[in-house]
Backbone as CSV, one residue per row, in Angstrom:
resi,resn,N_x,N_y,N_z,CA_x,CA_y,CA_z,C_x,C_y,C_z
1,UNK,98.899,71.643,94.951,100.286,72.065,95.172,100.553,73.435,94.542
2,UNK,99.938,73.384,93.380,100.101,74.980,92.684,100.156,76.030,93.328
3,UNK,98.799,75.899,94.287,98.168,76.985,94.786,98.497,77.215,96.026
4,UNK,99.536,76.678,96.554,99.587,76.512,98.315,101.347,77.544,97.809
5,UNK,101.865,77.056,96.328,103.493,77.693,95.842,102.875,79.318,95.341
6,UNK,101.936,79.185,95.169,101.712,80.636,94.097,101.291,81.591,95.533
7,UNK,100.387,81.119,96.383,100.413,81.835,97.626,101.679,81.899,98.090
8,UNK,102.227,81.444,98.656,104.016,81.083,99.052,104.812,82.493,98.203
9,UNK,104.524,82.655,97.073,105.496,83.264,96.600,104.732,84.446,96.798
10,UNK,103.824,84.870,96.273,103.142,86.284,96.522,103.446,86.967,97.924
11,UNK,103.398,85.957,98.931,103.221,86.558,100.292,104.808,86.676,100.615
12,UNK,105.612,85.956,99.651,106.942,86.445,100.002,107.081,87.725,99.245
13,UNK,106.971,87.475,97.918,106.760,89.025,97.504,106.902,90.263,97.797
14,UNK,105.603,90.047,98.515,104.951,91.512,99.368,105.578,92.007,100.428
15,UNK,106.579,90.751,101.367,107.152,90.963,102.467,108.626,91.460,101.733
16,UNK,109.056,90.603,101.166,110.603,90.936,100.833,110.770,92.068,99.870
17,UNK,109.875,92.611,99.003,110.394,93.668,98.048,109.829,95.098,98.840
18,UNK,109.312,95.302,99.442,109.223,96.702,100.345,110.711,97.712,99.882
19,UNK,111.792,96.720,100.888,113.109,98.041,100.561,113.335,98.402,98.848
20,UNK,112.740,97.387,98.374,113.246,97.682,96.711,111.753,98.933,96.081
21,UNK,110.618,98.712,96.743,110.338,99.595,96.673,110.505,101.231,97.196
22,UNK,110.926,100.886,98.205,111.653,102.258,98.797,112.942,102.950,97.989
23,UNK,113.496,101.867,97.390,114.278,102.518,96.078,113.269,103.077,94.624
24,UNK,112.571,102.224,94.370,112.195,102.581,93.462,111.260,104.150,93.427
25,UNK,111.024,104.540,94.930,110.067,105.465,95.270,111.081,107.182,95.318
26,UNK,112.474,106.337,95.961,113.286,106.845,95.797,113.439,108.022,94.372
27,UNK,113.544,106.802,93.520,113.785,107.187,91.864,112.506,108.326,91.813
28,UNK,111.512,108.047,91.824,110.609,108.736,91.389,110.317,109.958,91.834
29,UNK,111.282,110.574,92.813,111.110,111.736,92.963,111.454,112.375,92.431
30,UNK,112.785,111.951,91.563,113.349,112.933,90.623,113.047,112.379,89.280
31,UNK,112.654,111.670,89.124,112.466,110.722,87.530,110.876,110.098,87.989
32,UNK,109.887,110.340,87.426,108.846,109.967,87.549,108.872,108.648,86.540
33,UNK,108.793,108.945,85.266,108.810,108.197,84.148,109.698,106.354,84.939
34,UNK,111.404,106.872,85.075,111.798,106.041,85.556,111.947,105.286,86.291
35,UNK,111.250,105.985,87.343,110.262,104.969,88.818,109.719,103.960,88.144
36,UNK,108.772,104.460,87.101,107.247,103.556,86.526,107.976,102.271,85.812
37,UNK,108.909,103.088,85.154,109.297,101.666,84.008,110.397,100.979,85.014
38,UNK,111.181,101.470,85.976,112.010,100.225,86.641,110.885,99.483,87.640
39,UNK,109.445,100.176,88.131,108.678,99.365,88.999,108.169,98.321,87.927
40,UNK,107.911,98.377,86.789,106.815,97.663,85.704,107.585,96.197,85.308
41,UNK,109.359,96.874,85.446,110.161,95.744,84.704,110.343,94.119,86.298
42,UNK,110.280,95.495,87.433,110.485,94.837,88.444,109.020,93.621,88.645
43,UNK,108.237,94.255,88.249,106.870,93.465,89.219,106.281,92.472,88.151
44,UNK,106.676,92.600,86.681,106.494,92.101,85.915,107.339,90.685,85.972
45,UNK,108.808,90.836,86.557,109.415,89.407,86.852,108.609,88.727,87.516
46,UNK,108.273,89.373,88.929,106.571,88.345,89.579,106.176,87.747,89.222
47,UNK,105.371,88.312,88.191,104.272,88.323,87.281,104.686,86.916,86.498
48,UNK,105.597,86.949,86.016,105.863,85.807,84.977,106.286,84.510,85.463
49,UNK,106.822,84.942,86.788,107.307,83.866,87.681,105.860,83.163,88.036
50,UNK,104.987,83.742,88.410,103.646,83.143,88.981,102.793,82.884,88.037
51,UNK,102.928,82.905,86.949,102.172,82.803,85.414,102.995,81.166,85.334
52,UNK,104.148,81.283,85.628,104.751,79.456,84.979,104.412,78.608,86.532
53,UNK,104.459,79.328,87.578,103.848,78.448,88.944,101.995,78.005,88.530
54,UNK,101.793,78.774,87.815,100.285,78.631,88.116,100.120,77.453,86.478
55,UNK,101.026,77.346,85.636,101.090,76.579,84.790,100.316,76.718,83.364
56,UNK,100.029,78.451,82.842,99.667,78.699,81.997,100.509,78.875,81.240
57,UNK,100.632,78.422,79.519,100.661,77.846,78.820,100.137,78.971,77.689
58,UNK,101.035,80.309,77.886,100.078,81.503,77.095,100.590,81.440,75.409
59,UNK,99.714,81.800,74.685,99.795,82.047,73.323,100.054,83.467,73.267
60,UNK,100.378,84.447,72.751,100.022,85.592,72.116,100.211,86.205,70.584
61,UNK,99.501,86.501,70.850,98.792,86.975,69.268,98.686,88.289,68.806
62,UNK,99.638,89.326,67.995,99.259,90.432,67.153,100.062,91.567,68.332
63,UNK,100.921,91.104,69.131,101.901,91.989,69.949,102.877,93.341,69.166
64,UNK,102.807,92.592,67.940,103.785,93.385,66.898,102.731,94.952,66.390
65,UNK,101.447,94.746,66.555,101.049,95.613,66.038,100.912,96.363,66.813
66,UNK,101.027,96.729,68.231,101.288,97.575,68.885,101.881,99.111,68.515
67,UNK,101.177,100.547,68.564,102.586,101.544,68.349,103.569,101.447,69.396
68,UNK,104.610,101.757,68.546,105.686,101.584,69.716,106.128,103.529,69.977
69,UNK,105.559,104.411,69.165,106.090,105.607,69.136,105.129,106.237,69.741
70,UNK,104.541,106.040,70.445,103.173,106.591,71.389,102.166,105.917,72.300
71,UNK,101.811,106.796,73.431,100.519,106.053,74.441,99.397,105.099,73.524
72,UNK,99.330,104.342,73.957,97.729,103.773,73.845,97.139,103.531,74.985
73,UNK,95.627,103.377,74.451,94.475,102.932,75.445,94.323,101.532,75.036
74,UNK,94.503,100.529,76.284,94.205,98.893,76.335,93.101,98.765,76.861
75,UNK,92.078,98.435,75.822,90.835,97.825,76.118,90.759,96.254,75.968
76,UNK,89.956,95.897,77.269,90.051,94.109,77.211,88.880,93.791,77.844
77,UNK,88.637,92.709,77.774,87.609,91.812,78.004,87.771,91.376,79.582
78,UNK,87.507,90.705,80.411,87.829,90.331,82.231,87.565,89.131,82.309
79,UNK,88.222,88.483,82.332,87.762,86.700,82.982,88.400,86.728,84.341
80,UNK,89.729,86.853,84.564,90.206,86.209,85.923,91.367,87.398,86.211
81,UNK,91.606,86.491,87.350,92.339,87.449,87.833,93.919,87.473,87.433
82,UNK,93.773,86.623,86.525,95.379,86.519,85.882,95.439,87.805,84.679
83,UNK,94.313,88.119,84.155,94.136,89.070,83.112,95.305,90.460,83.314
84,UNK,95.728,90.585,84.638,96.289,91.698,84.590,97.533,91.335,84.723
85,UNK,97.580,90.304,85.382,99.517,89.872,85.047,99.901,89.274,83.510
86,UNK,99.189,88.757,82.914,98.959,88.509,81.771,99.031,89.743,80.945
87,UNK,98.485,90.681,81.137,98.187,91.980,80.515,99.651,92.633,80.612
88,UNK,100.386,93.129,81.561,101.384,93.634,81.803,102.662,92.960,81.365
89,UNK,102.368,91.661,81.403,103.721,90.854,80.599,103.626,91.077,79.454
90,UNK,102.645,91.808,78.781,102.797,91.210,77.204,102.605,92.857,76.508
91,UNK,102.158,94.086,77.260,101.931,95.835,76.842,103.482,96.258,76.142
92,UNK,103.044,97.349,75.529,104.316,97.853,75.508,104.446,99.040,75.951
93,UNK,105.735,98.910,76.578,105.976,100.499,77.036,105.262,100.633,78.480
94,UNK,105.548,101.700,78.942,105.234,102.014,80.596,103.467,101.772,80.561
95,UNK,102.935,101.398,80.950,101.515,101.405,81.455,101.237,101.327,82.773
96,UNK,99.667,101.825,82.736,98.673,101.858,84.653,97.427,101.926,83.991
97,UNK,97.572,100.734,84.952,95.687,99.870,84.507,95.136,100.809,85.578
98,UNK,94.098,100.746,85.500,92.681,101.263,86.169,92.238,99.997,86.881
99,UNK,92.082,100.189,88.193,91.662,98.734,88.876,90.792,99.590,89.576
100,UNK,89.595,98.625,89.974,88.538,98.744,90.999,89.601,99.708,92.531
101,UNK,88.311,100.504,92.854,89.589,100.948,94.337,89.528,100.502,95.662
102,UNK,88.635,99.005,95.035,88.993,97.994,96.370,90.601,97.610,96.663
103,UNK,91.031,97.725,95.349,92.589,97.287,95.729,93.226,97.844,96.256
104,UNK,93.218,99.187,96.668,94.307,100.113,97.323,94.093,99.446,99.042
105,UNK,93.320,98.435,99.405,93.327,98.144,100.395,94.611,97.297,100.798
106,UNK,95.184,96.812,98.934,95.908,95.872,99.696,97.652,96.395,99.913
107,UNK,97.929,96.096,100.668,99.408,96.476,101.466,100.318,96.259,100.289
108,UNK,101.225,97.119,100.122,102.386,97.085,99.274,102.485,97.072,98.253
109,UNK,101.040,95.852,97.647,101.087,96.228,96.189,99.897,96.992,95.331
110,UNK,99.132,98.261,96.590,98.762,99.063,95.980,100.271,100.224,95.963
111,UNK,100.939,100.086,96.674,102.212,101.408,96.953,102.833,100.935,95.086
112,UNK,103.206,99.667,94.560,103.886,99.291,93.489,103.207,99.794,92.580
113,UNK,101.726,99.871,92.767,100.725,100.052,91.386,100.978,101.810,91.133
114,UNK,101.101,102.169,92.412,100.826,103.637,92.369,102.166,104.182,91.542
115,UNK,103.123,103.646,92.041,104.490,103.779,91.168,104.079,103.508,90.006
116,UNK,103.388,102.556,89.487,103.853,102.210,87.860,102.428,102.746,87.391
117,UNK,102.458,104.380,87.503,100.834,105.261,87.109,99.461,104.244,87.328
118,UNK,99.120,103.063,88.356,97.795,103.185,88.052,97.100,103.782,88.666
119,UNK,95.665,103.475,88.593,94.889,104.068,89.027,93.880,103.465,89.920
120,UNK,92.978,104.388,90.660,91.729,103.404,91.349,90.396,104.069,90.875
121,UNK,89.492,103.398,90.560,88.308,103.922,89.690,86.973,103.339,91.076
122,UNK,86.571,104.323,91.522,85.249,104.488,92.245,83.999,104.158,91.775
123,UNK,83.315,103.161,91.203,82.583,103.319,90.374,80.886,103.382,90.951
124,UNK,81.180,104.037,92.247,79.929,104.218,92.789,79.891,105.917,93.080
125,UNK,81.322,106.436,93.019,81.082,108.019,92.817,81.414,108.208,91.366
126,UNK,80.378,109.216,90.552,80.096,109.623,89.140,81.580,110.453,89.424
127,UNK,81.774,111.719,90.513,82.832,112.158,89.886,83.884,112.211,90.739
128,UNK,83.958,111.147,91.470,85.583,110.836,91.153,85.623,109.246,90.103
129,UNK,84.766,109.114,89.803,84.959,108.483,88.399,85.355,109.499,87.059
130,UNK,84.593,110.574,87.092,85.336,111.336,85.708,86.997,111.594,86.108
131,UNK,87.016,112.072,87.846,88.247,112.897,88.412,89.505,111.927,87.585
132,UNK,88.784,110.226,87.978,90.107,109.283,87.685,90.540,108.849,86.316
133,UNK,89.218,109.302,85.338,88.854,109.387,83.966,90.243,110.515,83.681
134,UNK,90.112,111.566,84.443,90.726,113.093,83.372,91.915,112.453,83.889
135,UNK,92.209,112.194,85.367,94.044,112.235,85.510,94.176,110.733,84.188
136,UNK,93.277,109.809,84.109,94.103,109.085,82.811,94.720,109.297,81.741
137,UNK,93.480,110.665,81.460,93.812,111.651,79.984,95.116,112.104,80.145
138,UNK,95.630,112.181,81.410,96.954,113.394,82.029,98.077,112.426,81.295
139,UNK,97.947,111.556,82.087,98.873,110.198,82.009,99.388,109.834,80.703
140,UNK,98.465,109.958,79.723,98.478,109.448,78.013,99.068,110.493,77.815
141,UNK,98.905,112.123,78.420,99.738,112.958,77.875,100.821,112.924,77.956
142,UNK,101.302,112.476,79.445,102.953,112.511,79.760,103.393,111.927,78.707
143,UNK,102.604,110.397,78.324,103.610,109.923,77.856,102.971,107.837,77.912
144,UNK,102.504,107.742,79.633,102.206,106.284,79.783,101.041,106.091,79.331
145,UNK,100.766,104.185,78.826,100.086,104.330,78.346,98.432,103.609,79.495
146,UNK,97.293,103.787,78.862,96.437,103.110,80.082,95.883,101.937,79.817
147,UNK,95.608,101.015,80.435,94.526,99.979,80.420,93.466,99.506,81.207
148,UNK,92.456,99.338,80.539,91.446,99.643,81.569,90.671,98.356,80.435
149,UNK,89.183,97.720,81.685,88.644,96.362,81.456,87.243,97.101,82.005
150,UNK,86.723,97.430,80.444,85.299,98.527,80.543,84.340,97.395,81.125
151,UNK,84.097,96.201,81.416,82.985,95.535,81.512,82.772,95.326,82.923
152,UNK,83.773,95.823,83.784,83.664,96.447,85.317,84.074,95.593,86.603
153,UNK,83.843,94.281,86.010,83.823,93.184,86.971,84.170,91.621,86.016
154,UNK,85.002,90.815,86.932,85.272,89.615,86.188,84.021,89.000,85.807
155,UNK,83.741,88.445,84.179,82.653,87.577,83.657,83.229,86.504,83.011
156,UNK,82.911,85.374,83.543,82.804,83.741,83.253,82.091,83.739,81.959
157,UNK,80.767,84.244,81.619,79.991,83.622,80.682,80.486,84.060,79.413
158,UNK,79.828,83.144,78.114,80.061,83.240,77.180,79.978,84.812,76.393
159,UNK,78.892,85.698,76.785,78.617,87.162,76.565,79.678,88.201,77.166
160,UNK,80.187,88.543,77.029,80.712,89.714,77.770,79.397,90.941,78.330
161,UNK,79.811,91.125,79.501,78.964,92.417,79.787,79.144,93.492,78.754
162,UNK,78.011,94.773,79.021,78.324,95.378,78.498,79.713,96.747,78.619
163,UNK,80.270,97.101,77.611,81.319,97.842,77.937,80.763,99.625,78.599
164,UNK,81.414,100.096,79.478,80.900,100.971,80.127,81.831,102.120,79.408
165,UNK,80.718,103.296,78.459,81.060,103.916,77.726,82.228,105.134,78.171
166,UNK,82.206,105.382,79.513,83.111,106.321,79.870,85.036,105.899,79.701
167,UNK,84.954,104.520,79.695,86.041,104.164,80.097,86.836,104.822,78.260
168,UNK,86.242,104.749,77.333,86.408,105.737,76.145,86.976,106.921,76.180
169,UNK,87.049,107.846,76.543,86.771,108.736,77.217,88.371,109.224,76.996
170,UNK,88.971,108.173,77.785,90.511,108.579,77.517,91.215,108.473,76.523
171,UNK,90.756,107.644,75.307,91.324,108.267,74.186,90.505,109.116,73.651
172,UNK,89.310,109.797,73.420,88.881,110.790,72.880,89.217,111.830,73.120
173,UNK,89.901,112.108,74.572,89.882,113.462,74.782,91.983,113.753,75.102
174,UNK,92.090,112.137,74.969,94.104,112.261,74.573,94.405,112.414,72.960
175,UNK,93.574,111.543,72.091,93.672,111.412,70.503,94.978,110.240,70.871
176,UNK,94.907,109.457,72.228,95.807,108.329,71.636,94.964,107.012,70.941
177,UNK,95.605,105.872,70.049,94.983,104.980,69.653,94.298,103.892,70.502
178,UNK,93.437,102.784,70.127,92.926,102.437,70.976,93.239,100.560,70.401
179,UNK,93.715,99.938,71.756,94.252,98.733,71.374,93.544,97.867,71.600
180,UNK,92.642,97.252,71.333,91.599,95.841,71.508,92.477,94.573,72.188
181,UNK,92.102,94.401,73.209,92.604,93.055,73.935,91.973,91.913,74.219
182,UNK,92.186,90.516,74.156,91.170,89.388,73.770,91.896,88.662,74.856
183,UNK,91.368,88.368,76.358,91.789,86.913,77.113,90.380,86.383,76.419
184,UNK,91.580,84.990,76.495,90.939,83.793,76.286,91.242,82.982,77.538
185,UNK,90.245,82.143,78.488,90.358,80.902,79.058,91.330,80.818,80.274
186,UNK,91.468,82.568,80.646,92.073,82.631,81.656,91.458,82.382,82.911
187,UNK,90.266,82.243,83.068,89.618,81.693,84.167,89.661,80.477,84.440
188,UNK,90.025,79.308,83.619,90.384,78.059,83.541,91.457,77.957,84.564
189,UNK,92.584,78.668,84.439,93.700,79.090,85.515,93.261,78.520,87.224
190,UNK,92.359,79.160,87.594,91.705,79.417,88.595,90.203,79.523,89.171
191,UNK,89.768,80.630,88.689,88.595,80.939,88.570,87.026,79.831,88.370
192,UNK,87.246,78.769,87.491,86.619,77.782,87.507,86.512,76.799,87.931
193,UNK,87.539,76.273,88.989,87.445,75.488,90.085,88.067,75.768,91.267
194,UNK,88.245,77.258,91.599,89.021,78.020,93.087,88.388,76.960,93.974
195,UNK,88.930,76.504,94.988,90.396,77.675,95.363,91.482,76.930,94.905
196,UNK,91.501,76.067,93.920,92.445,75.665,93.175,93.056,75.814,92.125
197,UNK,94.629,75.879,91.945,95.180,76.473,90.472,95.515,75.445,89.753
198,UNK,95.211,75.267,88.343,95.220,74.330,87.340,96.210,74.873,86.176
199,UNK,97.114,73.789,85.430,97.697,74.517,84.967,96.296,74.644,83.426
200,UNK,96.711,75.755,82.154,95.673,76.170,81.380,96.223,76.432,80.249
201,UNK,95.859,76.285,79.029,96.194,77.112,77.999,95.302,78.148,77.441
202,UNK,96.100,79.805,77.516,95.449,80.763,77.808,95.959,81.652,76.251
203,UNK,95.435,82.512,75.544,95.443,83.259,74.727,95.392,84.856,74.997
204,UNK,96.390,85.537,75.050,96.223,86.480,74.861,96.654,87.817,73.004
205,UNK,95.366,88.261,72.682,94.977,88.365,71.464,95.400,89.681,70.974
206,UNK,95.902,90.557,70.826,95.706,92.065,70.567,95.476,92.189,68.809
207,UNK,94.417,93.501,69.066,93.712,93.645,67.895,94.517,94.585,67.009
208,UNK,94.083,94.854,65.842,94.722,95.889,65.054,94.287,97.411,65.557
209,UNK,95.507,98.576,65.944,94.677,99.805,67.088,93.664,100.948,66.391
210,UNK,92.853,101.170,66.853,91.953,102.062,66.573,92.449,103.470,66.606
211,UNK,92.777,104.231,65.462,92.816,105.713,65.460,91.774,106.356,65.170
212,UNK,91.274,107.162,66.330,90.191,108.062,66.433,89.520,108.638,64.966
213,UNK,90.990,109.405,64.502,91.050,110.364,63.472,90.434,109.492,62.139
214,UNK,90.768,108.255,62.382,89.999,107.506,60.613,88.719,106.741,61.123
215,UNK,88.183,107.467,61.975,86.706,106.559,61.683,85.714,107.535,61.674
216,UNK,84.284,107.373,61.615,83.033,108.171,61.175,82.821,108.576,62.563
217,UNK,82.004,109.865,62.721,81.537,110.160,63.830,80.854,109.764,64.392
218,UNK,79.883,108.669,63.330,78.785,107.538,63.981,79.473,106.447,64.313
219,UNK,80.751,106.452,64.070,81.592,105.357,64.425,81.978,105.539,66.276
220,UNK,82.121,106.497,66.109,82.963,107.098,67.668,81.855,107.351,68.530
221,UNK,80.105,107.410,68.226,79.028,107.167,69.022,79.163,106.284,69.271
222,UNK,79.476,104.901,68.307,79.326,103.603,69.257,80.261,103.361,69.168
223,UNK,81.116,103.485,69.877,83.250,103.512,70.021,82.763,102.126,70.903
224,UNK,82.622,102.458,72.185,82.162,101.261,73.071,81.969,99.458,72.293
225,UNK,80.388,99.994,71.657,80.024,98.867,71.210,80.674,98.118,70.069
226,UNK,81.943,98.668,69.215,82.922,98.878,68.050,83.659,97.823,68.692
227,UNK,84.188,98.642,69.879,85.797,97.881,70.027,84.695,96.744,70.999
228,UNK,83.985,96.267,71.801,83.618,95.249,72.229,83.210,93.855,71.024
229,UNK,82.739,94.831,70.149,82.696,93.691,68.551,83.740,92.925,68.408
230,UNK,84.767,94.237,68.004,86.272,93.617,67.475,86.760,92.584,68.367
231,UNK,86.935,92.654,69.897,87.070,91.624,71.158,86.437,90.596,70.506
232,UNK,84.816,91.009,70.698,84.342,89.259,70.448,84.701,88.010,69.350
233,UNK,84.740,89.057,68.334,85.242,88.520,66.734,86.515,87.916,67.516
234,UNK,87.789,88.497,67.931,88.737,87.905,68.108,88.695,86.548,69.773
235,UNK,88.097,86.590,70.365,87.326,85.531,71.276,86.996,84.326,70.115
236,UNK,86.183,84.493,69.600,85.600,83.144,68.860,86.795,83.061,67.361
237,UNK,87.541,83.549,67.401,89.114,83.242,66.902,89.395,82.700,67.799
238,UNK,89.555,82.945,68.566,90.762,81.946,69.621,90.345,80.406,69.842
239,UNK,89.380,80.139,69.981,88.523,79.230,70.813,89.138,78.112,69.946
240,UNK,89.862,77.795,68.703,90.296,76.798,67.871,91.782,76.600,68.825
241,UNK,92.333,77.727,69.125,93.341,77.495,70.149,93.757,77.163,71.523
242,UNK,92.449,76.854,71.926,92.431,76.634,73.179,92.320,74.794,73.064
243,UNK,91.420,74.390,72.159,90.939,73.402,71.912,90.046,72.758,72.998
């Protein structure tokens, strides 16, 4: 039943908010900023609406430590595909994830993503992978902040892939901080017995943020393998909460 309401609503979604995006597209010609944050506040109601249809049961953890007076870079781990509605309910401040650029295939709510700064990452061209790398750097400058899921593709198993060092990149060359993000057991949602939705209890973790400026330079060689540590450490934290 979950899954027949959570389709139901998405596909109404997509059909019925068009004119509200045509307002919101509206806005953004003269207010860029304010396009992003009335599309983020808008799509984020979705978001939360289909988070209690799908019957997760989220924790979150360490939201407060967030800056609130500047961009960050959201680095996270990938289980499912809830990770990004999950992700966006809980950021602060305007953000645009970096998604694979299979998604711009999809109708309407690549037009919403594009409003609320994200992005599409090629990861079979090197440079329009840097191209989508630098406009991120742009983005942290205005002002929004980015999130991006270095391990490239959703992983089930207990290991995380490895983190793909470029996705770094955008805070080294913005000097914004860098925020460690921990799903827990969001594949439980879905993902582990599709095409059915279960309800789940899911964790989402944020770490204490990484400023460039206080760590060693051998620190910022393995920036990658650093903040994928800090993730895991906070993963096998959670796992008492999931039970």
């Amino acid at each position: 039943m979950r899954s027949f309401l959570v389709a139901f609503t998405m596909f109404l979604w997509l059909v019925l908010t068009f004119p509200v995006y045509l307002v919101a597209a509206l806005i953004g010609l003269f207010n860029k900023h304010a396009c992003a944050s009335f599309s983020q506040s808008f799509v984020n109601a979705a978001f939360r609406l289909l988070m209690w249809e799908c019957g997760a049961k989220t924790t979150v953890i360490g939201r407060e430590l967030v800056p609130t007076d500047k961009p960050v870079l959201y680095v996270s781990n990938h289980r499912s595909y809830a990770d990004t509605p999950l992700g966006y309910m809980n950021v602060v401040g305007v953000t645009g994830f970096i998604a694979k650029k299979e998604v711009k295939k999809f109708p309407i709510l690549s037009l919403w993503m594009k409003n609320m700064t994200c992005l599409f990452l090629d990861r079979d061209d090197m440079r329009q992978g840097l191209k989508t790398i630098l406009t991120a750097v742009d983005n942290v400058k205005a002002g929004y902040s980015v999130f991006i899921m270095p391990e490239g593709t959703r992983n089930h198993n207990e290991e995380m892939l490895p983190f793909k060092e470029g996705s770094f990149k955008v805070a080294e060359k913005s000097g914004c901080p860098i925020v460690p993000i921990a799903f827990s057991n969001t594949d439980a949602l879905y993902e582990l017995h599709k095409p059915w939705i279960k309800k789940a209890k899911v964790v989402v973790h944020f770490g204490e943020p990484i400023y460039l400026d206080n760590i060693t330079r051998e620190e910022k060689k393995a920036l990658a393998g650093k903040v994928q540590g800090i993730i895991a450490d906070m993963l096998a934290e959670d796992k008492k909460l999931i039970g």
